[in-house]
C-alpha positions in Angstrom: 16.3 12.4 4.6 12.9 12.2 5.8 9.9 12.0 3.2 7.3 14.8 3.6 3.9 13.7 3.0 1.9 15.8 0.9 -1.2 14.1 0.7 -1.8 10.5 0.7 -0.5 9.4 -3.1 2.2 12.3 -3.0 5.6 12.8 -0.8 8.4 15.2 -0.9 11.9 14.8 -0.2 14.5 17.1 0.3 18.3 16.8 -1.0 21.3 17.9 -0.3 24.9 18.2 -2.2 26.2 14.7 -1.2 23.0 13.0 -0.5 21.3 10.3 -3.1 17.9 8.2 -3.0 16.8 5.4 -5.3 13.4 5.9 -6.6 11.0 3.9 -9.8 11.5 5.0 -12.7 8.4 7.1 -13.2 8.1 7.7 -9.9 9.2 11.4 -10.2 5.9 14.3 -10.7 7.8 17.7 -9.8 11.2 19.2 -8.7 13.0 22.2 -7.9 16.6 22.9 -7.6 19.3 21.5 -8.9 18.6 17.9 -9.4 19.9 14.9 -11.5 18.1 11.5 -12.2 20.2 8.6 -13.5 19.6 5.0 -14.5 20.7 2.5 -11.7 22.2 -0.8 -13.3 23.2 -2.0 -10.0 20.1 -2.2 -8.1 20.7 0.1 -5.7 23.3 -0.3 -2.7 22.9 -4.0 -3.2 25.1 -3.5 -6.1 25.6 -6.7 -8.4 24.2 -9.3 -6.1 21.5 -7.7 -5.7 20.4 -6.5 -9.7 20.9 -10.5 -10.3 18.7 -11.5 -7.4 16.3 -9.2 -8.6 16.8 -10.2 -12.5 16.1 -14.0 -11.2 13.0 -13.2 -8.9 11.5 -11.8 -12.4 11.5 -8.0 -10.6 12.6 -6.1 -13.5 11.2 -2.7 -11.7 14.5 -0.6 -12.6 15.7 2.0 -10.0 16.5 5.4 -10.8 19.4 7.1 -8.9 18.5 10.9 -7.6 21.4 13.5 -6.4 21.9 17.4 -6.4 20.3 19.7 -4.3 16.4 20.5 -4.5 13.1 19.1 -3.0 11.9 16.6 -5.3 7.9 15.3 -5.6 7.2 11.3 -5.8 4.2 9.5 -7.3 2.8 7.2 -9.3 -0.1 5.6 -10.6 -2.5 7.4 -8.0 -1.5 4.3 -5.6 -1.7 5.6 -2.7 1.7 6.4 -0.4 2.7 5.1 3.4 6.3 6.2 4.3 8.2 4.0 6.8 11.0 5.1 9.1 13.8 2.4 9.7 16.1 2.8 12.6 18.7 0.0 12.1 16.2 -3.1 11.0 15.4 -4.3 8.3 12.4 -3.8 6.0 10.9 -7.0 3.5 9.4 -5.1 0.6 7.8 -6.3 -2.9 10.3 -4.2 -5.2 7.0 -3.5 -6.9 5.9 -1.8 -4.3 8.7 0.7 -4.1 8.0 4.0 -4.6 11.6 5.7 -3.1 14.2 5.2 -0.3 16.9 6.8 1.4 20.7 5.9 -0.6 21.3 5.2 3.0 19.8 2.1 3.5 21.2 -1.2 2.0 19.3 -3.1 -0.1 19.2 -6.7 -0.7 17.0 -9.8 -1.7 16.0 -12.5 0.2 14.3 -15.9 -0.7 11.1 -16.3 1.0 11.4 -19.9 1.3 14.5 -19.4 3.6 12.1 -17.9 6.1 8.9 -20.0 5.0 10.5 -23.2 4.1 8.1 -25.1 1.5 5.5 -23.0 1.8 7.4 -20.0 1.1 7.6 -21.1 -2.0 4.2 -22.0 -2.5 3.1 -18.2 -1.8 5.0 -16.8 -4.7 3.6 -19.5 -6.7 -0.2 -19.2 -5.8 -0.4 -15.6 -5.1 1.7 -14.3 -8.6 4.0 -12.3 -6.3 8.0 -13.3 -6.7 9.9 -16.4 -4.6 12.1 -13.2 -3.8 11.7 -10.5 -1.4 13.6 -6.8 -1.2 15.4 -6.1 1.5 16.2 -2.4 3.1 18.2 -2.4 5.8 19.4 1.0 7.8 18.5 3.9 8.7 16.4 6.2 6.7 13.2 6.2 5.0 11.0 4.1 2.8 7.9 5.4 0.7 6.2 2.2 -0.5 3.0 2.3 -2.6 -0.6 0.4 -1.3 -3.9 -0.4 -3.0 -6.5 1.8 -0.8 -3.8 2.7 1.8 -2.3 0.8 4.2 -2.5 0.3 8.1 0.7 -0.7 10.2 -0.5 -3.7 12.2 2.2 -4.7 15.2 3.1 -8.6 15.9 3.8 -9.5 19.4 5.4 -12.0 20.9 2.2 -14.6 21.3 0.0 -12.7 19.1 0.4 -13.8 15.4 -0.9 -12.2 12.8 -2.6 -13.7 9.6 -2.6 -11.8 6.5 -4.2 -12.3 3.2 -1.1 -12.9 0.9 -2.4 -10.5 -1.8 -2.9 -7.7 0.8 0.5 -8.2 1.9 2.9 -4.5 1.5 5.8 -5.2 4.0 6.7 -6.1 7.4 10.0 -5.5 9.7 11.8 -6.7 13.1 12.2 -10.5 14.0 9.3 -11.9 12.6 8.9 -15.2 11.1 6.3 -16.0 8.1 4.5 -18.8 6.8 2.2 -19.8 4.3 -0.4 -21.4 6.3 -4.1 -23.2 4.6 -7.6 -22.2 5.8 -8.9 -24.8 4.1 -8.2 -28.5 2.6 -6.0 -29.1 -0.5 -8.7 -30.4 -2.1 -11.1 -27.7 -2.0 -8.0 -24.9 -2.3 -8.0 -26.0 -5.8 -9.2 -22.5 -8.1 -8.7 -20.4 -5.4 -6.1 -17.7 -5.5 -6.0 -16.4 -2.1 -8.7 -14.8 0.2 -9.7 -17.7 2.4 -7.7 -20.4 1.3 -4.6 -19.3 2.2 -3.1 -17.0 4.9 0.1 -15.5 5.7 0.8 -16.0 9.1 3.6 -13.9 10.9 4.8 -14.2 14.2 7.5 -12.5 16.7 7.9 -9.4 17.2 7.8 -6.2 14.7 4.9 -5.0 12.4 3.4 -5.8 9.1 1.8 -3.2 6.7 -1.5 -4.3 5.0 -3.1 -3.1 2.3 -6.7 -2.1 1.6 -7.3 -3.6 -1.3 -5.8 -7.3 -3.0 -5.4 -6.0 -6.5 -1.8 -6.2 -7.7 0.1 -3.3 -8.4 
């Protein structure tokens, strides 16, 4: 159920009788058809595990559940739109940054500091954002939101790429991150992000960067 882009803060999506997507609540500007909209207390196709991992991560952004037949319209907040296709992988998301995806795909939460050790954790801690990533993992597609739009930036195997933590969106394939400092402890003191920190991700896949660092 691909998402049709309309312009670049609105996208389209088409059901069909049997087909479902999980969108933000608020997310929805327009429909025709036949179409239902129901709260989702289980976080998606996670189910339980997944609604607590999101409860602990502090990522209360509640899901709603959309079925029937119709084309439905997705928006919000004028943040602009960037629609990813999955074809088996997996996708690490903010569940902030969520606009919509495909019933499809299975969703999940992972701790960043299993992938960045230490310093995992000392991204969600400096930077605001959760210890706790969403996962999306299928195939199907994935409408996320960005500050300014976003630009998919590939990581190859010997060519790392370091990312502002703030203008972080997503990233998918094998890739590793870690939270890595531009600058001593002592003068990293104050400082949120920007210079002082980088998010570096290596192996190979791609990582979506936003234009601008303000929080959504």
């Amino acid at each position: 159920m691909p998402f049709r882009e309309i312009n670049s803060k609105m996208v389209e999506a088409t059901l069909a009788p049997g087909q479902k997507l999980f969108s933000q609540r608020g997310a929805m500007l327009a429909y025709r058809g036949e179409v239902s909209f129901t709260p989702n207390i289980q976080g998606g196709q996670g189910g339980v595990a997944s609604m607590i991992g999101r409860r602990v991560a502090g990522e209360s952004t509640p899901l709603m559940t959309v079925e029937g037949s119709g084309t439905v319209m997705f928006g919000h907040g004028g943040h602009h739109i960037q629609v990813i296709e999955l074809a088996g992988d997996t996708l690490y998301v903010e569940a902030d940054r969520l606009l919509a995806f495909d019933g499809t795909l299975q969703q999940g939460t992972m701790f960043m500091g299993s992938q960045g050790g230490v310093m995992g954790m000392v991204r969600g801690q400096v930077t605001g954002q959760g210890l706790f990533t969403t996962t999306l993992k299928g195939h199907g597609a994935v409408a996320v939101m960005a500050h300014g739009g976003a630009i998919e930036l590939p990581i190859t195997p010997g060519r790392d790429v370091h990312v502002d933590p703030q203008a972080y969106v997503a990233h998918h394939g094998e890739v590793r991150n870690k939270l890595s400092t531009a600058v001593g402890w002592r003068d990293m003191v104050g400082r949120g992000s920007g210079e002082a920190f980088q998010l570096e991700l290596s192996g190979s896949g791609a990582v979506y960067v936003q234009a601008s660092e303000e929080k959504l």
